[in-house]
PDB file of the backbone (N, CA, C, O) and the ligand in Angstrom, with CONECT records:
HET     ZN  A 101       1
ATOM      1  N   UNK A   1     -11.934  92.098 118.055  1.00  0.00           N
ATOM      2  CA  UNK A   1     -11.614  93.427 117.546  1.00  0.00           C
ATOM      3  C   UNK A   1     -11.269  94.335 118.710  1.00  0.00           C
ATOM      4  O   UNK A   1     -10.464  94.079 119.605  1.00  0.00           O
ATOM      5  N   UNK A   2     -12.281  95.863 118.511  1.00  0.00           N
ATOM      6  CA  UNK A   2     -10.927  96.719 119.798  1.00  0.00           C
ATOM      7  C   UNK A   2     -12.481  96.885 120.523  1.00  0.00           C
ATOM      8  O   UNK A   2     -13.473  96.952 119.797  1.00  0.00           O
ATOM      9  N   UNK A   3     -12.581  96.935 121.801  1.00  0.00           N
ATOM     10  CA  UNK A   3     -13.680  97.180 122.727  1.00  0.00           C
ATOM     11  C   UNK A   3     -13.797  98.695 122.301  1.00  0.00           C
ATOM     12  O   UNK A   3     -12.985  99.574 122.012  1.00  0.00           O
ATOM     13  N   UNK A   4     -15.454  98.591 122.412  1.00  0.00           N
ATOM     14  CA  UNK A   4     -16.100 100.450 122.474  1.00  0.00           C
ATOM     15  C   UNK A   4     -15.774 101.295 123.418  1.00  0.00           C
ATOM     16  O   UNK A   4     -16.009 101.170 124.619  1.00  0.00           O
ATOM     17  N   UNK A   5     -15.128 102.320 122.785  1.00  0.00           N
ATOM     18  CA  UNK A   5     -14.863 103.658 123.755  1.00  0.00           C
ATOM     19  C   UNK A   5     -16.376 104.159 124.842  1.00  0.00           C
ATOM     20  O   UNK A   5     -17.403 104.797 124.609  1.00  0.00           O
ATOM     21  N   UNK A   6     -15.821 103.485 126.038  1.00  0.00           N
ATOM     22  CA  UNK A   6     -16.835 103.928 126.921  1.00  0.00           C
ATOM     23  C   UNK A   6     -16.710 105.201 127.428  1.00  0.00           C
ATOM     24  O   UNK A   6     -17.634 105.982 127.655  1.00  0.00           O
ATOM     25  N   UNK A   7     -15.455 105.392 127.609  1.00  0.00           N
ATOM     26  CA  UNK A   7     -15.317 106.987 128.284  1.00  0.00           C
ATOM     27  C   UNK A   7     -14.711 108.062 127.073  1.00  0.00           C
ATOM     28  O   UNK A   7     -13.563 108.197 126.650  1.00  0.00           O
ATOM     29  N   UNK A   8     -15.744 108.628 126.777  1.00  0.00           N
ATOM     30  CA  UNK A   8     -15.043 109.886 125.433  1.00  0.00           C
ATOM     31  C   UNK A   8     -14.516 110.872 126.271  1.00  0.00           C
ATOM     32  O   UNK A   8     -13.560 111.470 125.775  1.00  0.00           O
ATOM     33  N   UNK A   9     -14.830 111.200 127.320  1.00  0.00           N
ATOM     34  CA  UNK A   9     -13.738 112.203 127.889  1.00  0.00           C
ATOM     35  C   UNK A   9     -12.654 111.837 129.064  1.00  0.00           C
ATOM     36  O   UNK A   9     -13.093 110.994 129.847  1.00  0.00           O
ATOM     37  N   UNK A  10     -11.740 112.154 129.259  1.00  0.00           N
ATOM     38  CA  UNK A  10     -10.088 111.185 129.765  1.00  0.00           C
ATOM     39  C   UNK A  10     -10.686 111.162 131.293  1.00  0.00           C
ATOM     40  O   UNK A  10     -11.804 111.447 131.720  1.00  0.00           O
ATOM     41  N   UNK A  11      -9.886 110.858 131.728  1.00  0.00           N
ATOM     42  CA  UNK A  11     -10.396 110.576 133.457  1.00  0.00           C
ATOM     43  C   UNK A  11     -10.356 112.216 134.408  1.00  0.00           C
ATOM     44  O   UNK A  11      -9.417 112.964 134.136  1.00  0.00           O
ATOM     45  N   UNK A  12     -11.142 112.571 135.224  1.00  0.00           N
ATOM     46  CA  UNK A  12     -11.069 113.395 135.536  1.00  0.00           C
ATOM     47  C   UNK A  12     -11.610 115.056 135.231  1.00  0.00           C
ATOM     48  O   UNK A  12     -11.786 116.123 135.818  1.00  0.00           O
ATOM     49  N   UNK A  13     -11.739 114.359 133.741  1.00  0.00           N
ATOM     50  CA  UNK A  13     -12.350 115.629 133.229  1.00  0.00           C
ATOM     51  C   UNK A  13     -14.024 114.964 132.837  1.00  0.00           C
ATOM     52  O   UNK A  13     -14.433 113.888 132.401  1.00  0.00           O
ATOM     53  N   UNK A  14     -14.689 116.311 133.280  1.00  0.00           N
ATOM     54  CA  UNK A  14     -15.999 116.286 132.844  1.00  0.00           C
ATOM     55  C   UNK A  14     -17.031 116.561 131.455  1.00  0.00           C
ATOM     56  O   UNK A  14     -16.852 117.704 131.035  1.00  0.00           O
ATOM     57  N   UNK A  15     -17.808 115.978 130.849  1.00  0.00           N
ATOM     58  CA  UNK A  15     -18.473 116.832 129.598  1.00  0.00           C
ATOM     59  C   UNK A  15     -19.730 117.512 130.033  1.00  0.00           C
ATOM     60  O   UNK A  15     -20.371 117.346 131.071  1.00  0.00           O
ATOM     61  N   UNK A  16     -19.946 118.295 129.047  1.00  0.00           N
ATOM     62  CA  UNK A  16     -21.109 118.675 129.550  1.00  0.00           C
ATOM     63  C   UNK A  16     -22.258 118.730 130.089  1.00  0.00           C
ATOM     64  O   UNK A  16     -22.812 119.689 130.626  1.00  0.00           O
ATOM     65  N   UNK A  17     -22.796 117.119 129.856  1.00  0.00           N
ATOM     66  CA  UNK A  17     -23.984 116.108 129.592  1.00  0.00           C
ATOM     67  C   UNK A  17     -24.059 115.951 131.156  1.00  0.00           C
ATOM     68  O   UNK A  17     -24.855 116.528 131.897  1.00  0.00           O
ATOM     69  N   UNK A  18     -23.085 115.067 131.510  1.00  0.00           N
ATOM     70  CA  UNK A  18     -22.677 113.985 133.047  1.00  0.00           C
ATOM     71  C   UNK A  18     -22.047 114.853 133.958  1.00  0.00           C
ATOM     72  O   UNK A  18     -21.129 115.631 133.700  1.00  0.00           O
ATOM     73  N   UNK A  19     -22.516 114.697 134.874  1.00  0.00           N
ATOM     74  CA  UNK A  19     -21.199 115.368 136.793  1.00  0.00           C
ATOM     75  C   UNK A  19     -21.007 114.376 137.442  1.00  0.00           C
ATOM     76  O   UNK A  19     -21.666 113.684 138.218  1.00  0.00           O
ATOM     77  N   UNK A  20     -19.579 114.381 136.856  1.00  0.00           N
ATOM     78  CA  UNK A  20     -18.334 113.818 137.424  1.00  0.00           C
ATOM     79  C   UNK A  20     -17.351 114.494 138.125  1.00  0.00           C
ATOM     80  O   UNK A  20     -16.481 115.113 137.512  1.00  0.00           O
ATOM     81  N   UNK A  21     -17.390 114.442 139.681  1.00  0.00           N
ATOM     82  CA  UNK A  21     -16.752 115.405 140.004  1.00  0.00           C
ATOM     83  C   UNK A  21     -15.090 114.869 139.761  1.00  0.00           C
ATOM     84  O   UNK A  21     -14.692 113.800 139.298  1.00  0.00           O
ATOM     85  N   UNK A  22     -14.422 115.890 140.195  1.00  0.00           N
ATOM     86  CA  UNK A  22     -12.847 116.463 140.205  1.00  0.00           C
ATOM     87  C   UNK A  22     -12.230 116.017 140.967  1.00  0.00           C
ATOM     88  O   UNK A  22     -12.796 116.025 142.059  1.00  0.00           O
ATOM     89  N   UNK A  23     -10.801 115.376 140.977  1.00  0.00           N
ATOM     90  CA  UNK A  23     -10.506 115.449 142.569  1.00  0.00           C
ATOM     91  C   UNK A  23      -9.871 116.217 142.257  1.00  0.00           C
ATOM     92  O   UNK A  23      -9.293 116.625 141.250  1.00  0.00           O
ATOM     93  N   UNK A  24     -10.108 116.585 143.995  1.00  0.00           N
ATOM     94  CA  UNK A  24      -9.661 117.656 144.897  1.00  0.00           C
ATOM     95  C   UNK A  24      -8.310 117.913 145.678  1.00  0.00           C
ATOM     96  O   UNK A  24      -8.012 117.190 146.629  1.00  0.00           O
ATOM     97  N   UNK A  25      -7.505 118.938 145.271  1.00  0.00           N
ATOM     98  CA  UNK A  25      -6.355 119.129 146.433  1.00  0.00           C
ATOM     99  C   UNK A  25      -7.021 119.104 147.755  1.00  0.00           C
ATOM    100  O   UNK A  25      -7.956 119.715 148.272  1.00  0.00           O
ATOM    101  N   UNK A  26      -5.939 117.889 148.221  1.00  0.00           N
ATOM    102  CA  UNK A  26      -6.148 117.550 149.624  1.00  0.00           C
ATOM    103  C   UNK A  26      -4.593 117.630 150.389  1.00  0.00           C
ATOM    104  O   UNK A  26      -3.526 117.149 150.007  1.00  0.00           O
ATOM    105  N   UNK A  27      -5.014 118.698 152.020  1.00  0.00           N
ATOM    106  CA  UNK A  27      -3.790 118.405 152.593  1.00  0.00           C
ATOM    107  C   UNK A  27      -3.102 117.432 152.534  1.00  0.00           C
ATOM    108  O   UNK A  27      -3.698 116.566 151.893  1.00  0.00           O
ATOM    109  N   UNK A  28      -1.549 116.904 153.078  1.00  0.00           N
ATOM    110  CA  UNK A  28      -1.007 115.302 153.298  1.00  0.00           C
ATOM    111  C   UNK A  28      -1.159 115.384 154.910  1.00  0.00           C
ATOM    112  O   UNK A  28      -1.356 114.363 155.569  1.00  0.00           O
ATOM    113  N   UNK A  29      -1.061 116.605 155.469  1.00  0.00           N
ATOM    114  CA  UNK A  29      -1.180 116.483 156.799  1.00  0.00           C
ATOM    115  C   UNK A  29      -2.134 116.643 157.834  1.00  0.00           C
ATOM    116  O   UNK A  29      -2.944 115.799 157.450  1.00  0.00           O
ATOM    117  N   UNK A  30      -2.593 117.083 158.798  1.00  0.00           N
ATOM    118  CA  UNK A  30      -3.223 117.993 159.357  1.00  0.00           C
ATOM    119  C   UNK A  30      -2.846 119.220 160.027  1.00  0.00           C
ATOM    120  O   UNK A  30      -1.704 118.986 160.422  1.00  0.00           O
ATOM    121  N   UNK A  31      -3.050 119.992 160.259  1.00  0.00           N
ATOM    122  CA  UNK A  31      -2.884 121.204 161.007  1.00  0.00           C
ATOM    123  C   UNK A  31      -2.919 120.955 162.426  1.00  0.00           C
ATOM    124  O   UNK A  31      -3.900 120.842 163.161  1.00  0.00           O
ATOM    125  N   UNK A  32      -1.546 120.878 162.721  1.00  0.00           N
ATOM    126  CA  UNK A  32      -2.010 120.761 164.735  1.00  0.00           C
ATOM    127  C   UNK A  32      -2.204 122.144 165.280  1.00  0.00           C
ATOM    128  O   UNK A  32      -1.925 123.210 164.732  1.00  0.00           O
ATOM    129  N   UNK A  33      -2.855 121.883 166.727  1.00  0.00           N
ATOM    130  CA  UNK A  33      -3.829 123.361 166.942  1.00  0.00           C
ATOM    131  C   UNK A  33      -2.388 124.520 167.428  1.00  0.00           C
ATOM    132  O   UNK A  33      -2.725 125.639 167.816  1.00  0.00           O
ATOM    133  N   UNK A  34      -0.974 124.212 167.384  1.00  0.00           N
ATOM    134  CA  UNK A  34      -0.423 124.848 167.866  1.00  0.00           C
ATOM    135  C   UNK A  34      -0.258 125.480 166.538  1.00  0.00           C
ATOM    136  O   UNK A  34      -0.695 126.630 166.493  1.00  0.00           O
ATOM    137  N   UNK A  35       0.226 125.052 165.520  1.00  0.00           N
ATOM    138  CA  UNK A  35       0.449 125.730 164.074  1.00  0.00           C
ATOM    139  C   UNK A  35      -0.727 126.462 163.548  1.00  0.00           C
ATOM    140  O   UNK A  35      -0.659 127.299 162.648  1.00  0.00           O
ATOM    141  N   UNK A  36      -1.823 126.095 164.169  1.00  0.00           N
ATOM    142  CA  UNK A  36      -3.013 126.934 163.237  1.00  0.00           C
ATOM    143  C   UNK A  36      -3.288 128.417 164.187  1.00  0.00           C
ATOM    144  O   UNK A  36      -3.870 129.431 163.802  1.00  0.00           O
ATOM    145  N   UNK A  37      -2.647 128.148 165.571  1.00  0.00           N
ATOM    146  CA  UNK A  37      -3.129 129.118 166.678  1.00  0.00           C
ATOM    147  C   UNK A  37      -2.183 130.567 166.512  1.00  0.00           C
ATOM    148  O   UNK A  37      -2.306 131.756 166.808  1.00  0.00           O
ATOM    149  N   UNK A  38      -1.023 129.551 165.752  1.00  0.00           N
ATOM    150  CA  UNK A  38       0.742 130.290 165.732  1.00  0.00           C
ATOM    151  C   UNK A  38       0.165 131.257 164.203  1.00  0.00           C
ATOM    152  O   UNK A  38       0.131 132.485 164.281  1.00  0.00           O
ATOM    153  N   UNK A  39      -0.228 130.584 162.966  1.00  0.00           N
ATOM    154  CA  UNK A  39      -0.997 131.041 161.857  1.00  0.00           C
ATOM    155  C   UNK A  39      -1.846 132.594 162.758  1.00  0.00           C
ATOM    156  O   UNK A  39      -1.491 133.767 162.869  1.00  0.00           O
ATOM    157  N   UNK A  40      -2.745 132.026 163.121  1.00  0.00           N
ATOM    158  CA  UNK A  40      -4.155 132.665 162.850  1.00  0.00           C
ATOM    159  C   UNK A  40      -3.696 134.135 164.755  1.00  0.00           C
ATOM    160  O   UNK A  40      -4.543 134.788 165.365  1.00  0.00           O
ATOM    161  N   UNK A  41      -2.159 134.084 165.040  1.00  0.00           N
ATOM    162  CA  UNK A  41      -1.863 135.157 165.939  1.00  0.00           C
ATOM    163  C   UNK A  41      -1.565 136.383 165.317  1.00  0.00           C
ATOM    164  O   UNK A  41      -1.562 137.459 165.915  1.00  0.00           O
ATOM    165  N   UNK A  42      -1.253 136.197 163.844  1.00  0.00           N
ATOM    166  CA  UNK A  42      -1.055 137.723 162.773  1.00  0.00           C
ATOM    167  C   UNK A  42      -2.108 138.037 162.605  1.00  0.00           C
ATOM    168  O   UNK A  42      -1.982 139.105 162.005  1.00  0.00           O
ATOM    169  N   UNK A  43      -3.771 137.730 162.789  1.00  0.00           N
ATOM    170  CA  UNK A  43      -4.627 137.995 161.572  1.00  0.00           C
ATOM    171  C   UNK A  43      -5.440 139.378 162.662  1.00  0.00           C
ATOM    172  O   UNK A  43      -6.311 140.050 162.110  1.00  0.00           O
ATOM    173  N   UNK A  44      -5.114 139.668 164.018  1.00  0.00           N
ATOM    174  CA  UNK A  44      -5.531 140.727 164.770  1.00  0.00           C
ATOM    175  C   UNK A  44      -5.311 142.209 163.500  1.00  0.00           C
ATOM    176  O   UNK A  44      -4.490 142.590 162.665  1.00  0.00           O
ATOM    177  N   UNK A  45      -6.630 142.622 164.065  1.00  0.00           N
ATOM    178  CA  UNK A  45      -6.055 144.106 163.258  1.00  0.00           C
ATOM    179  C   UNK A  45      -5.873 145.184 164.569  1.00  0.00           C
ATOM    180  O   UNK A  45      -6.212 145.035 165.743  1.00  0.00           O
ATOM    181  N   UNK A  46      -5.158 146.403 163.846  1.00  0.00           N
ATOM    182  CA  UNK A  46      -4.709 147.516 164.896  1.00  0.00           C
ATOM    183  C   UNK A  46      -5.608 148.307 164.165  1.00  0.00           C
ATOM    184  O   UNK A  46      -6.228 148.192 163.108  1.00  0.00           O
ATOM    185  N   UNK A  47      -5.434 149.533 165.460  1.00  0.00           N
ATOM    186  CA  UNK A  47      -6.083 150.893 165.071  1.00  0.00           C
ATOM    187  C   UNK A  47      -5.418 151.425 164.290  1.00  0.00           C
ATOM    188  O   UNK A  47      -4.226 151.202 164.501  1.00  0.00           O
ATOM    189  N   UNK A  48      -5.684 152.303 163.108  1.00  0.00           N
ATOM    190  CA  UNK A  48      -4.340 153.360 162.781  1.00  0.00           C
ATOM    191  C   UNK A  48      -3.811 154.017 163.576  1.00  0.00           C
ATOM    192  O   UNK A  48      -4.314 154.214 164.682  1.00  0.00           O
ATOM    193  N   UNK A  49      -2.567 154.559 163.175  1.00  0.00           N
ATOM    194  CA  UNK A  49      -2.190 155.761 163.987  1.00  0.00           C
ATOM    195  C   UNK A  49      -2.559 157.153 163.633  1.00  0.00           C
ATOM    196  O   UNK A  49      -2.559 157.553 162.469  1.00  0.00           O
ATOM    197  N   UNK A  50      -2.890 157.921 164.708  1.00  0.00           N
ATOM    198  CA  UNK A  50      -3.220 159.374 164.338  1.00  0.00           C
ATOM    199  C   UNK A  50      -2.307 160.080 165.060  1.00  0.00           C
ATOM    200  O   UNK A  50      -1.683 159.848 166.096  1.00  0.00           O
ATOM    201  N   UNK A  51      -2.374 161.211 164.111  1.00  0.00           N
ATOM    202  CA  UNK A  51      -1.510 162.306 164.917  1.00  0.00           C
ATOM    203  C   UNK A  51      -2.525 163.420 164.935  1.00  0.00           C
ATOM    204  O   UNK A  51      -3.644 163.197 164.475  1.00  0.00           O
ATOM    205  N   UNK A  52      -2.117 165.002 165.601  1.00  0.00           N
ATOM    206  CA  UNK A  52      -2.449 165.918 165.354  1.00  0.00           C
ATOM    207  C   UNK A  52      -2.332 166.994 164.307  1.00  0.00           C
ATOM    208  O   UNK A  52      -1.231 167.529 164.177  1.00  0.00           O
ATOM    209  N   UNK A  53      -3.269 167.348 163.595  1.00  0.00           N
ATOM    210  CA  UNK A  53      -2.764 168.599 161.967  1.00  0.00           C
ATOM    211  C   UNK A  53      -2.225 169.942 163.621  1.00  0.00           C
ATOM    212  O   UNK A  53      -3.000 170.489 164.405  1.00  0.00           O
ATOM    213  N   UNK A  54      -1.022 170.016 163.581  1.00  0.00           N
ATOM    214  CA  UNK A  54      -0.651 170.997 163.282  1.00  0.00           C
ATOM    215  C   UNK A  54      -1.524 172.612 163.295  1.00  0.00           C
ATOM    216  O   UNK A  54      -1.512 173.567 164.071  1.00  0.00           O
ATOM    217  N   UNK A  55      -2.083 172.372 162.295  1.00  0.00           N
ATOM    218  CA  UNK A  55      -2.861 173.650 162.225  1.00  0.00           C
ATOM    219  C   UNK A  55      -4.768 173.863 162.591  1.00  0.00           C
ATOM    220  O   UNK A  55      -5.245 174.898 163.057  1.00  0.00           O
ATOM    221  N   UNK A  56      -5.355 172.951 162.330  1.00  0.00           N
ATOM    222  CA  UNK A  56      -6.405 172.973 163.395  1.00  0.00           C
ATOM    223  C   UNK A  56      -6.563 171.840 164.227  1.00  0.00           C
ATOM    224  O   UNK A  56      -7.715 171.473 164.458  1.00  0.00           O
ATOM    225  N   UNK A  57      -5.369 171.062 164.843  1.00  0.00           N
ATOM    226  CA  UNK A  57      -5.487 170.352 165.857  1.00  0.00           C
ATOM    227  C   UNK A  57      -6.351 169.225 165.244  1.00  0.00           C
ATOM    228  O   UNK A  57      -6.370 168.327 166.085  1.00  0.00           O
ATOM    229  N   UNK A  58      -6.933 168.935 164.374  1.00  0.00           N
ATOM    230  CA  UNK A  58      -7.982 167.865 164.009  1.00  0.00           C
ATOM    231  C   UNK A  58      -7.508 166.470 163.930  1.00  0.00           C
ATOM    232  O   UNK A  58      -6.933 166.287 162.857  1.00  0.00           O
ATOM    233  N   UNK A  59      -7.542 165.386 164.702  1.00  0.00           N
ATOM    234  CA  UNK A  59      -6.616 163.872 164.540  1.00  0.00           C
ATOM    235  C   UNK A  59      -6.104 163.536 163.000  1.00  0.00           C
ATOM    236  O   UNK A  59      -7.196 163.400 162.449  1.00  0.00           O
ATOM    237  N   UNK A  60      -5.257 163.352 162.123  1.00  0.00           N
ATOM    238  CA  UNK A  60      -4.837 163.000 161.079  1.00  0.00           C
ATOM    239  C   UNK A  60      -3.680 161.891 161.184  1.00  0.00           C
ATOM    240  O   UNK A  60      -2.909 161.746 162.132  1.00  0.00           O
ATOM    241  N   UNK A  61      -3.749 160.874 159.581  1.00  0.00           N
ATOM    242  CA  UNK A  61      -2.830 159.997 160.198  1.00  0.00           C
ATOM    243  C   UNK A  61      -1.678 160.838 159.369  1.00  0.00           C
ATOM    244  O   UNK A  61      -1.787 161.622 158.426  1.00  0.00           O
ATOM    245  N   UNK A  62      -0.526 160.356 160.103  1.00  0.00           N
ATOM    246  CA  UNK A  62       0.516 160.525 159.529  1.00  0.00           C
ATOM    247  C   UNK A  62       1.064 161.004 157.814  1.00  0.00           C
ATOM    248  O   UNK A  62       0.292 160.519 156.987  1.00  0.00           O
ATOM    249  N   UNK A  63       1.897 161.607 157.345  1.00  0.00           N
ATOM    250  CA  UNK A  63       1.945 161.795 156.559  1.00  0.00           C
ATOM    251  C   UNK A  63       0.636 161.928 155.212  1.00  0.00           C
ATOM    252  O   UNK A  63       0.638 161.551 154.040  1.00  0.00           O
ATOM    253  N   UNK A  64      -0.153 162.475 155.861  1.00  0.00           N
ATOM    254  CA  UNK A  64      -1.508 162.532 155.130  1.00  0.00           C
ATOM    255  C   UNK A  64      -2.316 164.001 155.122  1.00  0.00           C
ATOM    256  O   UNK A  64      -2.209 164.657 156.158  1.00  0.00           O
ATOM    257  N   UNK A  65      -3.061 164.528 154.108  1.00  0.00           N
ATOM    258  CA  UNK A  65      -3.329 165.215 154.152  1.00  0.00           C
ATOM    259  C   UNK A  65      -4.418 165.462 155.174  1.00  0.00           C
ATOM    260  O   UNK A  65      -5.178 164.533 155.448  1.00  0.00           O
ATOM    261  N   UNK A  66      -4.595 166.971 155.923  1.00  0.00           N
ATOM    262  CA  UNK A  66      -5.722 166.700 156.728  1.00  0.00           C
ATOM    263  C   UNK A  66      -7.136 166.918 155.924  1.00  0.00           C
ATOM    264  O   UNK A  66      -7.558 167.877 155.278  1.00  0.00           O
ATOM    265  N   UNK A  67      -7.632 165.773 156.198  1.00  0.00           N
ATOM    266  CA  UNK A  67      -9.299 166.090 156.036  1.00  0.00           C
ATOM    267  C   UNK A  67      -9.875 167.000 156.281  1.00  0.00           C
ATOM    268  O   UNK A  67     -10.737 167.139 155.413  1.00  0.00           O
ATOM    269  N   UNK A  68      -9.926 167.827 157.057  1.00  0.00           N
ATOM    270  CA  UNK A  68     -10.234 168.904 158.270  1.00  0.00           C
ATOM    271  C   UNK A  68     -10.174 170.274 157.440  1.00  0.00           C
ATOM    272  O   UNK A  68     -11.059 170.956 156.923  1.00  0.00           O
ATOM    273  N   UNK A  69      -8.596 170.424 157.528  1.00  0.00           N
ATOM    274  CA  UNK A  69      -8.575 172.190 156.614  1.00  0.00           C
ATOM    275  C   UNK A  69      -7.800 171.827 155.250  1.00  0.00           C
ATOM    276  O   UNK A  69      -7.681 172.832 154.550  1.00  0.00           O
ATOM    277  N   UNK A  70      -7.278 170.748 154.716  1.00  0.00           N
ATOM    278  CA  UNK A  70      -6.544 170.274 153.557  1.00  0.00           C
ATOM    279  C   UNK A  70      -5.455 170.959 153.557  1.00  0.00           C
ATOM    280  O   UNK A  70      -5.238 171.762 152.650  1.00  0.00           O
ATOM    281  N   UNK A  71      -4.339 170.708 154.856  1.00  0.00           N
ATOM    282  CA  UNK A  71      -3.705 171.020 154.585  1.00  0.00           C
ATOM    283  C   UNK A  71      -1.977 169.774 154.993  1.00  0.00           C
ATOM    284  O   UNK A  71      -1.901 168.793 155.733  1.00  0.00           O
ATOM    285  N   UNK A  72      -1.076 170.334 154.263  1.00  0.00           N
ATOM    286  CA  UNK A  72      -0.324 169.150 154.506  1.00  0.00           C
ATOM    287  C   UNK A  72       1.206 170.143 154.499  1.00  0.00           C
ATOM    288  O   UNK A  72       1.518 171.031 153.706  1.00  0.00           O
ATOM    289  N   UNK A  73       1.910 169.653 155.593  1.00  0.00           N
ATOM    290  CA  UNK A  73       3.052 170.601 155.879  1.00  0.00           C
ATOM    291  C   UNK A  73       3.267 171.776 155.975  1.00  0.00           C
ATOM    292  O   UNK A  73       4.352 172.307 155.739  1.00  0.00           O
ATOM    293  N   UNK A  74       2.055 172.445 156.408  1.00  0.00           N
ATOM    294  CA  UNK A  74       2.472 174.016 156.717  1.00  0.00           C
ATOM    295  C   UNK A  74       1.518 174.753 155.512  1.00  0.00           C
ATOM    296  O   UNK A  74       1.210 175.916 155.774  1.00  0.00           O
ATOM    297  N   UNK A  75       1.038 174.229 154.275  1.00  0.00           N
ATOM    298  CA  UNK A  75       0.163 175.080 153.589  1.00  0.00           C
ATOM    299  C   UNK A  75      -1.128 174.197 152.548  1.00  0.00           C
ATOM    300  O   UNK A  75      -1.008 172.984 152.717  1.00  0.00           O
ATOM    301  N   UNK A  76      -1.629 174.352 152.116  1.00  0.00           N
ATOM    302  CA  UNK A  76      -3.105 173.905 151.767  1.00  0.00           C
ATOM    303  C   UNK A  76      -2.401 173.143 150.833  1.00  0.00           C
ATOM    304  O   UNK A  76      -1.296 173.520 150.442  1.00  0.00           O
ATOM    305  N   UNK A  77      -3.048 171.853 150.332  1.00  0.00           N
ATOM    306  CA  UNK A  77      -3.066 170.938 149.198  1.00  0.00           C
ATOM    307  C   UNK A  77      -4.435 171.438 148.432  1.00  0.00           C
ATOM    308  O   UNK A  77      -5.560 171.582 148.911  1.00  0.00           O
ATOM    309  N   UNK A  78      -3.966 171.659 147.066  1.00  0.00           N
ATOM    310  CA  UNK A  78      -5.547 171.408 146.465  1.00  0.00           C
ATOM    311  C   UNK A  78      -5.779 170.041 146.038  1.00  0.00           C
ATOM    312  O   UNK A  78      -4.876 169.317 145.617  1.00  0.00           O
ATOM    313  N   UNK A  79      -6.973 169.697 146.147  1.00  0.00           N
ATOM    314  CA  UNK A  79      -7.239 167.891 145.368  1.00  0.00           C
ATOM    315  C   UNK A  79      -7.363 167.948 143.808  1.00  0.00           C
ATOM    316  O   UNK A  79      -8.030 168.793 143.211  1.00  0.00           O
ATOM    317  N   UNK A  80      -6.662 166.974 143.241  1.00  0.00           N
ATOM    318  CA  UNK A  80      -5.982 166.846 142.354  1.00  0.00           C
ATOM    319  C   UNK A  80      -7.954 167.080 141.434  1.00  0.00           C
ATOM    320  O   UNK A  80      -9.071 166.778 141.855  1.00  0.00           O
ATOM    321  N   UNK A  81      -7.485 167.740 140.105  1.00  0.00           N
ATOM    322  CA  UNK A  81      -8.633 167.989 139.223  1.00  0.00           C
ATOM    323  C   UNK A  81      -8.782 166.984 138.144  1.00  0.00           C
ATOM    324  O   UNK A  81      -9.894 166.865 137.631  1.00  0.00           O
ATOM    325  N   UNK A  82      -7.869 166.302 137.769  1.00  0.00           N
ATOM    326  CA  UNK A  82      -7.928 165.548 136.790  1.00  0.00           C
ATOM    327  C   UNK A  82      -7.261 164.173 137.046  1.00  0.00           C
ATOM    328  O   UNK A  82      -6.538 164.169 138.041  1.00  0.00           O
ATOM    329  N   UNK A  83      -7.359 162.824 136.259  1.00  0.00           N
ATOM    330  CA  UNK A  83      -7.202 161.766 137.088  1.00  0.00           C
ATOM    331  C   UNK A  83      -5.836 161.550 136.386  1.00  0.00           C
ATOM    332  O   UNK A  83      -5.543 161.502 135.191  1.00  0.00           O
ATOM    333  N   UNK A  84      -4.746 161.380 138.049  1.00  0.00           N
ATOM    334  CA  UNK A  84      -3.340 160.979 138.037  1.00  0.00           C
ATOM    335  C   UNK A  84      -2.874 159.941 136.753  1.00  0.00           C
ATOM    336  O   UNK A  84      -3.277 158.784 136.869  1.00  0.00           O
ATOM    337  N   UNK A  85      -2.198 160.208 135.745  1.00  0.00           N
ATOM    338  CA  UNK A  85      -1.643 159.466 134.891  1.00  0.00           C
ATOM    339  C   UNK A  85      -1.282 157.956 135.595  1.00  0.00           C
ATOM    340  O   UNK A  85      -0.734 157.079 134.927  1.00  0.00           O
TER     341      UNK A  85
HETATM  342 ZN    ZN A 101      -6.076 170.310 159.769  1.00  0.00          ZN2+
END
């Protein structure tokens, strides 16, 4: 006749009962240390840039309001009262 279903769940997949692990994505290659060195030369961080407000001299970055006296291009910003659509 037909042999007993030994495996009720397909290959790879697990039930609840049993841990069966998964396979796993695996590189095909390795990483040589020049490609991982060439990678991992973007991951430096910088300082921001600051400038000076203008009006009380206080460091601000660029195009930003100052923290300091709230002000942005020559006259006061008020902070927004209700939340931006
Ligand atoms: Zn200022």
């Amino acid at each position: 006749m037909h042999a007993p279903n030994r495996s009720p769940t397909p290959a790879g997949r697990s039930c609840g009962n049993c841990y069966k692990p998964r396979l796993m994505a695996v590189p095909k290659k390795k990483t040589s240390k020049a490609r991982r060195d060439k990678r991992r030369a973007t991951h430096r961080i910088s300082a921001p840039a600051l400038t000076e407000c203008p009006h009380c001299h206080h460091p601000v970055r660029p195009h930003h309001v100052c923290g300091n006296c709230g002000q942005y291009r020559g006259r006061e910003v008020e902070p927004l009262t209700t939340v931006a659509p």
